[in-house]
mmCIF file of the protein (N, C-alpha, C, O) and its ligand, coordinates in Angstrom:
data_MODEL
# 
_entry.id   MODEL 
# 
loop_
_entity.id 
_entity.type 
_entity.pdbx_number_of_molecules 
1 polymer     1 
2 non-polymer 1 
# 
_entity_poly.entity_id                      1 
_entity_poly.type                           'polypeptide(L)' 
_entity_poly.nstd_linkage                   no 
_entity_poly.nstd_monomer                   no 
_entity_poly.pdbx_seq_one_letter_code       
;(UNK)(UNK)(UNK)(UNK)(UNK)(UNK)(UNK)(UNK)(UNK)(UNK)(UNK)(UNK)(UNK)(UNK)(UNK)(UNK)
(UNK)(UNK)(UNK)(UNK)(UNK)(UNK)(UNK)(UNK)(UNK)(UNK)(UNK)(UNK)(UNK)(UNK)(UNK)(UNK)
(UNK)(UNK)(UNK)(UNK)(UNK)(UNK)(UNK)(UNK)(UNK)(UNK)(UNK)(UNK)(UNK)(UNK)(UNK)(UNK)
(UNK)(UNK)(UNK)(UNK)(UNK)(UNK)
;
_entity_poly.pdbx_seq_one_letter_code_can   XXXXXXXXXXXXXXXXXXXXXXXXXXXXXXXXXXXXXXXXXXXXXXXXXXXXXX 
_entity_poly.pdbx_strand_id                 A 
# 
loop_
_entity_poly_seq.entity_id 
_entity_poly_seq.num 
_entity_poly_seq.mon_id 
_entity_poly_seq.hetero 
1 1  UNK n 
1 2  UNK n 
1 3  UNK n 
1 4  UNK n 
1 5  UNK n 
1 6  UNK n 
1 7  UNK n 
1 8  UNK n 
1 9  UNK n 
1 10 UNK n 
1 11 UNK n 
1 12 UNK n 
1 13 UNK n 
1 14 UNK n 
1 15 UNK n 
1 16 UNK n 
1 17 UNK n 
1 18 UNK n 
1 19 UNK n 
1 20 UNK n 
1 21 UNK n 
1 22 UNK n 
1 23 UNK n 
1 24 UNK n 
1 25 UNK n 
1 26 UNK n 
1 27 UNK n 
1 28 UNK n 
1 29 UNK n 
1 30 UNK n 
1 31 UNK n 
1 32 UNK n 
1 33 UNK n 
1 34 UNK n 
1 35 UNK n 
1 36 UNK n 
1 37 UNK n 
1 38 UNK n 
1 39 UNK n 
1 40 UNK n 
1 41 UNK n 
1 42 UNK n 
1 43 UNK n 
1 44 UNK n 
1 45 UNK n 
1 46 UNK n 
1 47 UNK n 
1 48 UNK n 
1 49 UNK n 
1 50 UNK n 
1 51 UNK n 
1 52 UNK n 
1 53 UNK n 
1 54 UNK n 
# 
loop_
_struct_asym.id 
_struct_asym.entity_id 
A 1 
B 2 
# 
loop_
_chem_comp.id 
_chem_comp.type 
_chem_comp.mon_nstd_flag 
UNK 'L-peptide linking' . 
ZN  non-polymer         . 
# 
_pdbx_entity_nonpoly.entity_id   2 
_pdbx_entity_nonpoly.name        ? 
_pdbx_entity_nonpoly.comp_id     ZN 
# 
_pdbx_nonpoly_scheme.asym_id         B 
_pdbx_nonpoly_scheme.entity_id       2 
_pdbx_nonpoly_scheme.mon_id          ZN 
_pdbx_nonpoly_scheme.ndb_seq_num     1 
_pdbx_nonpoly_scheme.pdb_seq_num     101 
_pdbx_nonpoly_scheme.auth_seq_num    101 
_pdbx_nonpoly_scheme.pdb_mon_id      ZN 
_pdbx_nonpoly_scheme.auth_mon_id     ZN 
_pdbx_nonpoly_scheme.pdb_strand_id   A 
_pdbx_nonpoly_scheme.pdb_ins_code    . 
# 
loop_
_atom_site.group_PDB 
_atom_site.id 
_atom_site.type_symbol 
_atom_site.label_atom_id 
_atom_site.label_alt_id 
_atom_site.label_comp_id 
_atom_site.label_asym_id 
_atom_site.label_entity_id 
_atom_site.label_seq_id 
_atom_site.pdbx_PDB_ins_code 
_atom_site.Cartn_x 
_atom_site.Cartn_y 
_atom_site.Cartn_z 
_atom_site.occupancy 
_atom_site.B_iso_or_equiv 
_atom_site.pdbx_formal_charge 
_atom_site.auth_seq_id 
_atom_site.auth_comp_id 
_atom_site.auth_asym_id 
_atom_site.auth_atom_id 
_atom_site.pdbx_PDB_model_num 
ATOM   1   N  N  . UNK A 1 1  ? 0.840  -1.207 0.000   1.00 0.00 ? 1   UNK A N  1 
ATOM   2   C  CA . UNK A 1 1  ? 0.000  0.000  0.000   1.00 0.00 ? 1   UNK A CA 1 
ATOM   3   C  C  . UNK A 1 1  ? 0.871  1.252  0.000   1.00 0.00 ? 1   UNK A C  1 
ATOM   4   O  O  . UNK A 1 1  ? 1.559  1.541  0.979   1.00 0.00 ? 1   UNK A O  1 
ATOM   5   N  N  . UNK A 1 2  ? 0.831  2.044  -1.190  1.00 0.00 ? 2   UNK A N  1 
ATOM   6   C  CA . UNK A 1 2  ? 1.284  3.468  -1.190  1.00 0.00 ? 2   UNK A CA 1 
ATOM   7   C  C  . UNK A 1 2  ? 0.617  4.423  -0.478  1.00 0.00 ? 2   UNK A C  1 
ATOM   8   O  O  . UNK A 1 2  ? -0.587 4.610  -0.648  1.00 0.00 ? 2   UNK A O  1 
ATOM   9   N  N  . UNK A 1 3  ? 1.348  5.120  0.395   1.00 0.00 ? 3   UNK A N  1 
ATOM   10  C  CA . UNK A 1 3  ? 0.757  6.637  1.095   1.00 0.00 ? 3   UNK A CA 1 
ATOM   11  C  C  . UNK A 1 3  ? 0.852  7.628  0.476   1.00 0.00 ? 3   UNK A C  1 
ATOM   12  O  O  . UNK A 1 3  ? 1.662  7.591  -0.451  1.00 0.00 ? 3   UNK A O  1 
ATOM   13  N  N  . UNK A 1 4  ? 0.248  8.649  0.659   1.00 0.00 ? 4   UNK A N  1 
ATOM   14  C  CA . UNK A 1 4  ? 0.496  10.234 -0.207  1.00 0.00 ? 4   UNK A CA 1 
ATOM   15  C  C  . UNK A 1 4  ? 1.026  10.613 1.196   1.00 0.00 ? 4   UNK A C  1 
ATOM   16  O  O  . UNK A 1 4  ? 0.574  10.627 2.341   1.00 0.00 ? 4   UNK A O  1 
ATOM   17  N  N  . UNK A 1 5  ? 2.464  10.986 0.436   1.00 0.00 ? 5   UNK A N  1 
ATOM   18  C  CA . UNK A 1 5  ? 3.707  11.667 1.257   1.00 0.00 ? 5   UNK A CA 1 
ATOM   19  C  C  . UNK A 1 5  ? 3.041  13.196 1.935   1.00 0.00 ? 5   UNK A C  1 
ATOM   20  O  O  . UNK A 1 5  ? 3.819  13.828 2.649   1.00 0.00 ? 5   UNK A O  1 
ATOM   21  N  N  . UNK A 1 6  ? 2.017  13.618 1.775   1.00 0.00 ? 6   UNK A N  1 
ATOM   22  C  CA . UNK A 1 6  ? 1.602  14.912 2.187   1.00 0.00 ? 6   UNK A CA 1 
ATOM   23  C  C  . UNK A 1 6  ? 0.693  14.658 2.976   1.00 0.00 ? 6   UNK A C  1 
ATOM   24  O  O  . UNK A 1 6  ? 0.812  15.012 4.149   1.00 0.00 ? 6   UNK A O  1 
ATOM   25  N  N  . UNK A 1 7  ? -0.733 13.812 2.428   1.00 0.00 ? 7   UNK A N  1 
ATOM   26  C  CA . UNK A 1 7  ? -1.934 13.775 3.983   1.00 0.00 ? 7   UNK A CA 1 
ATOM   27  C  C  . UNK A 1 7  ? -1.844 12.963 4.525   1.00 0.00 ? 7   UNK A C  1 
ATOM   28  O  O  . UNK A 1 7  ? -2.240 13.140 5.677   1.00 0.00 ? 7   UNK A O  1 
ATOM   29  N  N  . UNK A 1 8  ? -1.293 11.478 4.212   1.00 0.00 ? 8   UNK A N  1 
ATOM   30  C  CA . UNK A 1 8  ? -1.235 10.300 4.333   1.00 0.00 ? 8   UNK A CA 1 
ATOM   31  C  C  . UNK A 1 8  ? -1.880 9.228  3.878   1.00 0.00 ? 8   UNK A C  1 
ATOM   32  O  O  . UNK A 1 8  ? -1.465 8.071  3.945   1.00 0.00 ? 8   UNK A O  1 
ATOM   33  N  N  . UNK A 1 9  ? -3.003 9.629  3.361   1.00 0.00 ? 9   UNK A N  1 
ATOM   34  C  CA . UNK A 1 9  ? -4.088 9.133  2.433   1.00 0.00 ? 9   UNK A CA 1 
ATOM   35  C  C  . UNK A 1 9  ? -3.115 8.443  1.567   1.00 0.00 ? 9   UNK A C  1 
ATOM   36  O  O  . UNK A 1 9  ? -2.075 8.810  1.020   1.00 0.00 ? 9   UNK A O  1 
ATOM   37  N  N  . UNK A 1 10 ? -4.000 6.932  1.621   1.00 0.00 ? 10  UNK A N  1 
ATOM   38  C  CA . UNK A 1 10 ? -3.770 5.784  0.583   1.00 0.00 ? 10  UNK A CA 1 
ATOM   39  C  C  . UNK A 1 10 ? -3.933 6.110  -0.658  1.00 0.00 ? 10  UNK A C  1 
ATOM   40  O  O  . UNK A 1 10 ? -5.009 6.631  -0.953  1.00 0.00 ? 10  UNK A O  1 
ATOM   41  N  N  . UNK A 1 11 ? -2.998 5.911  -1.634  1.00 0.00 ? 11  UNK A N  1 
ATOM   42  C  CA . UNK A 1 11 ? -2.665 6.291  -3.219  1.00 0.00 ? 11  UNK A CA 1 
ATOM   43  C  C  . UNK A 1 11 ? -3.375 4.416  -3.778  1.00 0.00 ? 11  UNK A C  1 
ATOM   44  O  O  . UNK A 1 11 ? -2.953 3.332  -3.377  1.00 0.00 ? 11  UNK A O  1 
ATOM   45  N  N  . UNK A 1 12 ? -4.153 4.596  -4.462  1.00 0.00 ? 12  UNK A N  1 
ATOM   46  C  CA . UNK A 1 12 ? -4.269 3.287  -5.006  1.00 0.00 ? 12  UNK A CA 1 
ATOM   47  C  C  . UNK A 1 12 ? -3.480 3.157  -6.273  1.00 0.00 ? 12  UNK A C  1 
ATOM   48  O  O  . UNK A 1 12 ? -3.030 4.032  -7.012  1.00 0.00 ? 12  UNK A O  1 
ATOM   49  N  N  . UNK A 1 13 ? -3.427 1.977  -6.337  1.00 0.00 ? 13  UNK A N  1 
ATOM   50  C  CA . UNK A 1 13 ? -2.044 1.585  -7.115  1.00 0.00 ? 13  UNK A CA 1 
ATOM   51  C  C  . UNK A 1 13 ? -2.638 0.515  -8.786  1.00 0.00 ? 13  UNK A C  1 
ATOM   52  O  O  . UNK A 1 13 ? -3.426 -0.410 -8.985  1.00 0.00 ? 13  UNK A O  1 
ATOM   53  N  N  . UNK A 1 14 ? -2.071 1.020  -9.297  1.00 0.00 ? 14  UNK A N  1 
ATOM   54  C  CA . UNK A 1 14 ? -2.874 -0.166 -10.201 1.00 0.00 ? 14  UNK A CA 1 
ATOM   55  C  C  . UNK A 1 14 ? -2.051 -1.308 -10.890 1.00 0.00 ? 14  UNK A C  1 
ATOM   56  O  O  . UNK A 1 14 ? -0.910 -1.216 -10.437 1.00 0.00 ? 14  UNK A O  1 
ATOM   57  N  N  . UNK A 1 15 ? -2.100 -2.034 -11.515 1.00 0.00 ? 15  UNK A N  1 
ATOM   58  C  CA . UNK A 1 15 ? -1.551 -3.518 -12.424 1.00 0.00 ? 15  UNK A CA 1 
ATOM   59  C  C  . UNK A 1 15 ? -0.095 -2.968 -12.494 1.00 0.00 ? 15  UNK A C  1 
ATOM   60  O  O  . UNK A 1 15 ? 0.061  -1.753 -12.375 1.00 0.00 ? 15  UNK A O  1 
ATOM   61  N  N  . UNK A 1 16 ? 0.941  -3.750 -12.673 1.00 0.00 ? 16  UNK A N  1 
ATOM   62  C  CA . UNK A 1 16 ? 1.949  -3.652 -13.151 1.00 0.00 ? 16  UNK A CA 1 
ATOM   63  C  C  . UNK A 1 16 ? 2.860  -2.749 -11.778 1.00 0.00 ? 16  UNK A C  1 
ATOM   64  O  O  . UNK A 1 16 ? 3.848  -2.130 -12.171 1.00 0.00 ? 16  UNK A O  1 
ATOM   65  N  N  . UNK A 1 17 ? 2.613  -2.688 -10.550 1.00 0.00 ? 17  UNK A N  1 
ATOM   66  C  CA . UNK A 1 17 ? 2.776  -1.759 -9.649  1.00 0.00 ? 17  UNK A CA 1 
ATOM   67  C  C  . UNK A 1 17 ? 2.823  -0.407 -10.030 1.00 0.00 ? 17  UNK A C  1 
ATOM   68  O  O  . UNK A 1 17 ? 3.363  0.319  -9.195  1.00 0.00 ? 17  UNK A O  1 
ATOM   69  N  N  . UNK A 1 18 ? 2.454  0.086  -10.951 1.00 0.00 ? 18  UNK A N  1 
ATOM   70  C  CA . UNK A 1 18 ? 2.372  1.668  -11.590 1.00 0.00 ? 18  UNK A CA 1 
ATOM   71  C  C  . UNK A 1 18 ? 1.506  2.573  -10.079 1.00 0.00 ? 18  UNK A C  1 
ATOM   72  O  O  . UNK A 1 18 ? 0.346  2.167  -10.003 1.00 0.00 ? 18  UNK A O  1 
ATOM   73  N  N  . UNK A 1 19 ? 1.724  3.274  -9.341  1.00 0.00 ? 19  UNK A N  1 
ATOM   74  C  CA . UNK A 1 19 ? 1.050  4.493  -9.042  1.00 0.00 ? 19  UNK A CA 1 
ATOM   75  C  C  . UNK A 1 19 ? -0.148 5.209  -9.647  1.00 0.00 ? 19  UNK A C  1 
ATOM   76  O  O  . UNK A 1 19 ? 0.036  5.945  -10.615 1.00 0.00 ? 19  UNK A O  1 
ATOM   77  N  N  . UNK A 1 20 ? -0.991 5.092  -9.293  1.00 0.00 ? 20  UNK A N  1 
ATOM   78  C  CA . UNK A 1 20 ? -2.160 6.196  -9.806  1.00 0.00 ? 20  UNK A CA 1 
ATOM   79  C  C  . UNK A 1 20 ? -1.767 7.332  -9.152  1.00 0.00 ? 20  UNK A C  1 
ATOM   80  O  O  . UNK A 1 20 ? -2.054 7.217  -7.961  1.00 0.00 ? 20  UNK A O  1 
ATOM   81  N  N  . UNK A 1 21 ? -1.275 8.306  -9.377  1.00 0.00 ? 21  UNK A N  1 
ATOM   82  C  CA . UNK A 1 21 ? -0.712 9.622  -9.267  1.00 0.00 ? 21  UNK A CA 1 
ATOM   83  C  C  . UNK A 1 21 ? 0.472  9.981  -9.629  1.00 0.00 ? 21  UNK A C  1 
ATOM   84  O  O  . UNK A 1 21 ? 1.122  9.353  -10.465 1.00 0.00 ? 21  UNK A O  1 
ATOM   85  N  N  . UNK A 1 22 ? 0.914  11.114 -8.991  1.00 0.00 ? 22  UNK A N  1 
ATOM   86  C  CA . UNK A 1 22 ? 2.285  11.303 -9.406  1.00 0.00 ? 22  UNK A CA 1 
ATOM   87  C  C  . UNK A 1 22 ? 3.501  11.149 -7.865  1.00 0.00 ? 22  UNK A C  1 
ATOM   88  O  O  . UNK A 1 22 ? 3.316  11.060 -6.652  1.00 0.00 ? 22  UNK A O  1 
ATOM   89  N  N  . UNK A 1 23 ? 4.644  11.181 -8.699  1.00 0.00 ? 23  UNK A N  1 
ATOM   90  C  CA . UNK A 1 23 ? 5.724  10.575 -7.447  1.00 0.00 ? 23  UNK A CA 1 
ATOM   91  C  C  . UNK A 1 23 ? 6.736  11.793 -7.920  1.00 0.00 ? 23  UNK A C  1 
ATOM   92  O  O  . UNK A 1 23 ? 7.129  12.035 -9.061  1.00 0.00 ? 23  UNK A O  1 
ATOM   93  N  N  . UNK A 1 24 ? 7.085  12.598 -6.487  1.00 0.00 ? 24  UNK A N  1 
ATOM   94  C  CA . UNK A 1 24 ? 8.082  13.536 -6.641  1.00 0.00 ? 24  UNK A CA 1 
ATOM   95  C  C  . UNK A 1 24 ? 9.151  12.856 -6.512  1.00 0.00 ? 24  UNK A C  1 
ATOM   96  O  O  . UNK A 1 24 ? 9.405  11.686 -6.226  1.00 0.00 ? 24  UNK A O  1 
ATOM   97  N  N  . UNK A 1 25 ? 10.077 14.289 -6.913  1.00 0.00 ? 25  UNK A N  1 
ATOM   98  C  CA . UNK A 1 25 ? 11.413 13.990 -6.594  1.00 0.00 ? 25  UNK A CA 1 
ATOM   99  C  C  . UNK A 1 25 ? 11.813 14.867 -6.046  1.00 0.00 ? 25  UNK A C  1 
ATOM   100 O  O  . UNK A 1 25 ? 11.240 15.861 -6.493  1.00 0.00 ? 25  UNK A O  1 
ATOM   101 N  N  . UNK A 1 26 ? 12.677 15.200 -5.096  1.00 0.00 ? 26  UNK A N  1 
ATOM   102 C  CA . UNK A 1 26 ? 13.328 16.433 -5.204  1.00 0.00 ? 26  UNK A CA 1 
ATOM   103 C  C  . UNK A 1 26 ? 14.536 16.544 -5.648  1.00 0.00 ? 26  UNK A C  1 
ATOM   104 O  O  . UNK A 1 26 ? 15.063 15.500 -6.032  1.00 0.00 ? 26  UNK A O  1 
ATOM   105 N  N  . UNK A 1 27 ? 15.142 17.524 -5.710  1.00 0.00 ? 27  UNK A N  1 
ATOM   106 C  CA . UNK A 1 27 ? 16.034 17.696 -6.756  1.00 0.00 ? 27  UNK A CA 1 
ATOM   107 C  C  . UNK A 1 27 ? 17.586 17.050 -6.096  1.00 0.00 ? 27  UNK A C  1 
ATOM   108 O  O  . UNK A 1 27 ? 18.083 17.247 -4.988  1.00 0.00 ? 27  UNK A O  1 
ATOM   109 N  N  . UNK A 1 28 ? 17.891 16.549 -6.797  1.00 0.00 ? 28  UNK A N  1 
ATOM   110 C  CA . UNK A 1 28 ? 18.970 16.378 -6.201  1.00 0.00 ? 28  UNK A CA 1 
ATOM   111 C  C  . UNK A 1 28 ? 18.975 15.365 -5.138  1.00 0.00 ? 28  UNK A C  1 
ATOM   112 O  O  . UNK A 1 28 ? 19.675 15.499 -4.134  1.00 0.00 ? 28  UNK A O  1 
ATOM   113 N  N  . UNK A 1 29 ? 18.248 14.406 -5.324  1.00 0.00 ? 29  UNK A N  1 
ATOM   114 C  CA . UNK A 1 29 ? 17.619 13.101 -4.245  1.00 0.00 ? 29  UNK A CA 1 
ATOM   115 C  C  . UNK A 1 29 ? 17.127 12.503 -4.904  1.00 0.00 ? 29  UNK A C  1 
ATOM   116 O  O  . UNK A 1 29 ? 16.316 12.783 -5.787  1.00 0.00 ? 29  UNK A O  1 
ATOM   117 N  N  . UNK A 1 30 ? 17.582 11.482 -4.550  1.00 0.00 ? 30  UNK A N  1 
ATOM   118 C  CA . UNK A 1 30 ? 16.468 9.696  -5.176  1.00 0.00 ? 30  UNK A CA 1 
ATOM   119 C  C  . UNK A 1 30 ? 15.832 9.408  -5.090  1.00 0.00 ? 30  UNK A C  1 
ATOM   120 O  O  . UNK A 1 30 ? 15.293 8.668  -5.913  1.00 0.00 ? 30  UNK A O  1 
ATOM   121 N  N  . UNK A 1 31 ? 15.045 9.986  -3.299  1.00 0.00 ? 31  UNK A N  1 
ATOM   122 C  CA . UNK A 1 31 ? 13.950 9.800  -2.874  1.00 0.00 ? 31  UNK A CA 1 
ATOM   123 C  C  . UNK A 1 31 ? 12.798 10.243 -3.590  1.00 0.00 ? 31  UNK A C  1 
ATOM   124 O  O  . UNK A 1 31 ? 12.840 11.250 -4.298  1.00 0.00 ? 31  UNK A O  1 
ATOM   125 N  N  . UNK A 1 32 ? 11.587 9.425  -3.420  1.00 0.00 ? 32  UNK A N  1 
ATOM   126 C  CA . UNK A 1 32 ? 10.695 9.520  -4.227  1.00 0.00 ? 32  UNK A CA 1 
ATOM   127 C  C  . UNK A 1 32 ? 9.264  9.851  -3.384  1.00 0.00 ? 32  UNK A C  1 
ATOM   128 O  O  . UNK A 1 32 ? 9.004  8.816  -2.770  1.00 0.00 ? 32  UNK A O  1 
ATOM   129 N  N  . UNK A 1 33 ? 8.633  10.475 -3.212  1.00 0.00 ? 33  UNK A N  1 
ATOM   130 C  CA . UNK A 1 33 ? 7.575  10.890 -3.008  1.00 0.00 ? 33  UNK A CA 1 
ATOM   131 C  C  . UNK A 1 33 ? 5.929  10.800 -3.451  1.00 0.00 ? 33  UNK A C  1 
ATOM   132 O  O  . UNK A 1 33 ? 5.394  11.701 -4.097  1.00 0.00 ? 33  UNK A O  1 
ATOM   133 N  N  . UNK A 1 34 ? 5.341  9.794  -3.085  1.00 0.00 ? 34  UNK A N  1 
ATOM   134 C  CA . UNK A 1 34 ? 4.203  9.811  -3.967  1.00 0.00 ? 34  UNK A CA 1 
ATOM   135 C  C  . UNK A 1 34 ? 3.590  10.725 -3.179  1.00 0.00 ? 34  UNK A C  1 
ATOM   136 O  O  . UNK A 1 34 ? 3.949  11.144 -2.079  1.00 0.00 ? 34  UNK A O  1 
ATOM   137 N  N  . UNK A 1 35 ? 2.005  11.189 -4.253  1.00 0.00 ? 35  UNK A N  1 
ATOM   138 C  CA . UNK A 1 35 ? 1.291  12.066 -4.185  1.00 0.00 ? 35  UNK A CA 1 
ATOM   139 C  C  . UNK A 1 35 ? 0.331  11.688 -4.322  1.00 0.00 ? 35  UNK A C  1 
ATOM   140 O  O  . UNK A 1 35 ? 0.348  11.108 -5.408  1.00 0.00 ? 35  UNK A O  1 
ATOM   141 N  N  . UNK A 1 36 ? -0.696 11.615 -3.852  1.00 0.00 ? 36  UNK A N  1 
ATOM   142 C  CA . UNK A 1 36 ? -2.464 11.637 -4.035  1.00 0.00 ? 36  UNK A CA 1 
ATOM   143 C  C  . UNK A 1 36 ? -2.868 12.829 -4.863  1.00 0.00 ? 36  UNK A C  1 
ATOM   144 O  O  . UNK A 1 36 ? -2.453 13.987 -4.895  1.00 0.00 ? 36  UNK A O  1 
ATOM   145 N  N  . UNK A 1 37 ? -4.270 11.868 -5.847  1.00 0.00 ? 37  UNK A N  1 
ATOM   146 C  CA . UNK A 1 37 ? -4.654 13.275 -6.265  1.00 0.00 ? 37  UNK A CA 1 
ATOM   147 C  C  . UNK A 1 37 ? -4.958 14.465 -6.116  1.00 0.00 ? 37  UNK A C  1 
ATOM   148 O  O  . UNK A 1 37 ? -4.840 15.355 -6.959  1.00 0.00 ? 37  UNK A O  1 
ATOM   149 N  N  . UNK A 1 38 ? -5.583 14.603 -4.467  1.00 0.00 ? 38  UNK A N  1 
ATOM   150 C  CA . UNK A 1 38 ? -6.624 15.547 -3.889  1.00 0.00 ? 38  UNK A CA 1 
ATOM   151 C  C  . UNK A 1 38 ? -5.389 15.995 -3.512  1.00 0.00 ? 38  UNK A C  1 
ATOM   152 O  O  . UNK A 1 38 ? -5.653 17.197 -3.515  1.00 0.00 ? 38  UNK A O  1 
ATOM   153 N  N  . UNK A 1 39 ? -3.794 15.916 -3.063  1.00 0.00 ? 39  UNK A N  1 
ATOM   154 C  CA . UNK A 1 39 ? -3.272 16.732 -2.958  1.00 0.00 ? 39  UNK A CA 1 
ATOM   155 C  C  . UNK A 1 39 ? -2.886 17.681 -4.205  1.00 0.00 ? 39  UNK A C  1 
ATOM   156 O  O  . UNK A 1 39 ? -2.953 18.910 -4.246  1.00 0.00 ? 39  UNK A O  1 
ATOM   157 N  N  . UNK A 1 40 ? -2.427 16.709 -5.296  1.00 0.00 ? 40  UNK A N  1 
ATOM   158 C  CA . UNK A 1 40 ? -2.387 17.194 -6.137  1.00 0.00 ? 40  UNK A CA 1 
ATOM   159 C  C  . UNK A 1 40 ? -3.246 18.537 -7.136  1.00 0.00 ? 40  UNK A C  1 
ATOM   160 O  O  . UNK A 1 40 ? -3.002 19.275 -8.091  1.00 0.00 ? 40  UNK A O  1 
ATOM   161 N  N  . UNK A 1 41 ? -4.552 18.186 -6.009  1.00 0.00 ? 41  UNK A N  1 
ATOM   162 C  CA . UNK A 1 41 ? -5.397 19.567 -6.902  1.00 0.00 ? 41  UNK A CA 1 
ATOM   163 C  C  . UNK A 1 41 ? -5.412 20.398 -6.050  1.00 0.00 ? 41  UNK A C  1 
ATOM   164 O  O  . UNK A 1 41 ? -5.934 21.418 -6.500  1.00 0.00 ? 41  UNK A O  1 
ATOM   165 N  N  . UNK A 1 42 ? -4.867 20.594 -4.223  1.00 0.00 ? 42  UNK A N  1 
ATOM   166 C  CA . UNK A 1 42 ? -4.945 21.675 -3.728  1.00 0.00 ? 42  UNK A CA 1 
ATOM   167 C  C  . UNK A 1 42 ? -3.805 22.245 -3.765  1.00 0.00 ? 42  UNK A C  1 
ATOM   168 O  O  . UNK A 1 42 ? -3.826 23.392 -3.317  1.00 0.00 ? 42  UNK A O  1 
ATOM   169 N  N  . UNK A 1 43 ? -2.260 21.672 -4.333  1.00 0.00 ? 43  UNK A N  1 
ATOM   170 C  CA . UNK A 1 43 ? -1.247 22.248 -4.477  1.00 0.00 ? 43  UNK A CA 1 
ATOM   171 C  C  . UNK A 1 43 ? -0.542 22.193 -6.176  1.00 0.00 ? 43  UNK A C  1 
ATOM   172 O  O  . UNK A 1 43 ? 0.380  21.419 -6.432  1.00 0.00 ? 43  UNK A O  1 
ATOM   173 N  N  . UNK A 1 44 ? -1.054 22.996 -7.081  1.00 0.00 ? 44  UNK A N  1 
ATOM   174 C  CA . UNK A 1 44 ? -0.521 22.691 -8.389  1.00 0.00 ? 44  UNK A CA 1 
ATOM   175 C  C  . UNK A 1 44 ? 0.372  22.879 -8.765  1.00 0.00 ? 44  UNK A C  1 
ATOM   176 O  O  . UNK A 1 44 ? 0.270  22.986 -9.987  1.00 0.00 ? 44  UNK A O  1 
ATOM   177 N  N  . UNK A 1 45 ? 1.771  23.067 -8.291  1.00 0.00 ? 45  UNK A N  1 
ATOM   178 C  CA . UNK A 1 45 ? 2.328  23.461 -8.688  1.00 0.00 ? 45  UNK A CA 1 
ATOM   179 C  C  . UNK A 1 45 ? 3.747  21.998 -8.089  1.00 0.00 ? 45  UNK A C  1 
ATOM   180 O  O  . UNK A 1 45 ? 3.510  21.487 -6.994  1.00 0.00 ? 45  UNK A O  1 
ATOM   181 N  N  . UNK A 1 46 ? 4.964  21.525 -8.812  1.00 0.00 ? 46  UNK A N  1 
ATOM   182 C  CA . UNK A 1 46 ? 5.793  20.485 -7.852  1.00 0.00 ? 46  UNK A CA 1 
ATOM   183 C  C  . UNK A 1 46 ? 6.442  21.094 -6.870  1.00 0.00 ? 46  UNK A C  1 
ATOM   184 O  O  . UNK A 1 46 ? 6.581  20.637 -5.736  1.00 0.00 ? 46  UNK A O  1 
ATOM   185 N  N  . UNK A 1 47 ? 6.897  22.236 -7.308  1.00 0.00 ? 47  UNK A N  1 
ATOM   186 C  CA . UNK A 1 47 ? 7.073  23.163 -5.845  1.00 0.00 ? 47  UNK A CA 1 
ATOM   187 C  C  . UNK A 1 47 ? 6.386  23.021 -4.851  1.00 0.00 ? 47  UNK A C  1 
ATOM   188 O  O  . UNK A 1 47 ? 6.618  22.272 -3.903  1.00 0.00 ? 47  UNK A O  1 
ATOM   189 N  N  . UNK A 1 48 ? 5.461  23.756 -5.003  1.00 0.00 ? 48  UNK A N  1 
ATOM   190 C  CA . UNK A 1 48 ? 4.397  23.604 -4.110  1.00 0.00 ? 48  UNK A CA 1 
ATOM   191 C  C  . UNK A 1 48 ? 4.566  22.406 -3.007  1.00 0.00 ? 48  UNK A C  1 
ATOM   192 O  O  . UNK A 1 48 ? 4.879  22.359 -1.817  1.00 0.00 ? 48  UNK A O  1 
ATOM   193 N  N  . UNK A 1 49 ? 4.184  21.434 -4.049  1.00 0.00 ? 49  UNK A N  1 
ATOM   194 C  CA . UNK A 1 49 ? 3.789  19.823 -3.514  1.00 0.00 ? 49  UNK A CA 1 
ATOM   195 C  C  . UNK A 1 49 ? 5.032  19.453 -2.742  1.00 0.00 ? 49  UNK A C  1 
ATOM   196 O  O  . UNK A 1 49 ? 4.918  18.709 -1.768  1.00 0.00 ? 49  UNK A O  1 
ATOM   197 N  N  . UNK A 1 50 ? 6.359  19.978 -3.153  1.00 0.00 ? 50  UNK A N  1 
ATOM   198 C  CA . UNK A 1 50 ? 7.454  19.434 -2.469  1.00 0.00 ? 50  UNK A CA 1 
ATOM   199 C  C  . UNK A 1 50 ? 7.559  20.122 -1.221  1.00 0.00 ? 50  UNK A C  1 
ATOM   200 O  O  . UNK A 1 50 ? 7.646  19.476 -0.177  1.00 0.00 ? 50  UNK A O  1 
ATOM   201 N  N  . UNK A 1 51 ? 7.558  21.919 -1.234  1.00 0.00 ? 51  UNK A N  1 
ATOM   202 C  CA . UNK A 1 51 ? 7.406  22.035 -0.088  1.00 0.00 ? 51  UNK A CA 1 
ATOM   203 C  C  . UNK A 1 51 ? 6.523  21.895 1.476   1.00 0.00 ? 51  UNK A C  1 
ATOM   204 O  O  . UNK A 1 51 ? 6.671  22.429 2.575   1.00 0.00 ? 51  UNK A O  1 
ATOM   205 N  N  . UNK A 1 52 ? 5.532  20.862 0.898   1.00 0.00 ? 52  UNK A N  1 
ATOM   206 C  CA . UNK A 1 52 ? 4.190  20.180 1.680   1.00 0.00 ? 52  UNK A CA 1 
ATOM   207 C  C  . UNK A 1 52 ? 4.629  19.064 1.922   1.00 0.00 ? 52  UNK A C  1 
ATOM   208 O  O  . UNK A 1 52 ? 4.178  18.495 2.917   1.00 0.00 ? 52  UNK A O  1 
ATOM   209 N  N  . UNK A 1 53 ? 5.620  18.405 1.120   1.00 0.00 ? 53  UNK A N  1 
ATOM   210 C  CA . UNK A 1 53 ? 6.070  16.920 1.753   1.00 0.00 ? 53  UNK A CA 1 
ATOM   211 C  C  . UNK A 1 53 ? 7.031  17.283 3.217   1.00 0.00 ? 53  UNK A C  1 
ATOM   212 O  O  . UNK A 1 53 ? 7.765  18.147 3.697   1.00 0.00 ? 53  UNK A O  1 
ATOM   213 N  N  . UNK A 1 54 ? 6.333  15.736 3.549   1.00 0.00 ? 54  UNK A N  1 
ATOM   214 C  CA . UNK A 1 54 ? 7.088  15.840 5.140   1.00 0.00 ? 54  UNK A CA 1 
ATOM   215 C  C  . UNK A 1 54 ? 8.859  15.085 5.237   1.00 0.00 ? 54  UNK A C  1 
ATOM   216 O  O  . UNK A 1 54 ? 9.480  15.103 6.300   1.00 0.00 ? 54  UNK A O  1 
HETATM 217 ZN ZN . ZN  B 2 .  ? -2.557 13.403 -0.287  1.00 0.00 2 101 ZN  A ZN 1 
# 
């Protein structure tokens, strides 16, 4: 089970282990960050979204 790195809300995942959403990066790091949609529509921007990850 994937979490959204921002509310914690479960990311459902589909076939092939693909993510239904998107997965940050930050720059300069490997680490990967998934995202839920509903975060995704209250923060549009990856900025944004990165500076909301915990
Ligand atoms: Zn979320």
């Amino acid at each position: 089970m994937v979490k959204c790195s921002i509310c914690g809300g479960a990311i459902p995942e589909l076939f092939l282990e693909k993510i239904k959403g998107t997965v940050l990066r930050q720059p300069g790091s490997k680490k990967q960050y998934p995202v839920c949609f509903a975060c995704q529509k209250k923060w549009l921007t990856k900025e944004e979204l990165l500076a909301k990850v915990k």
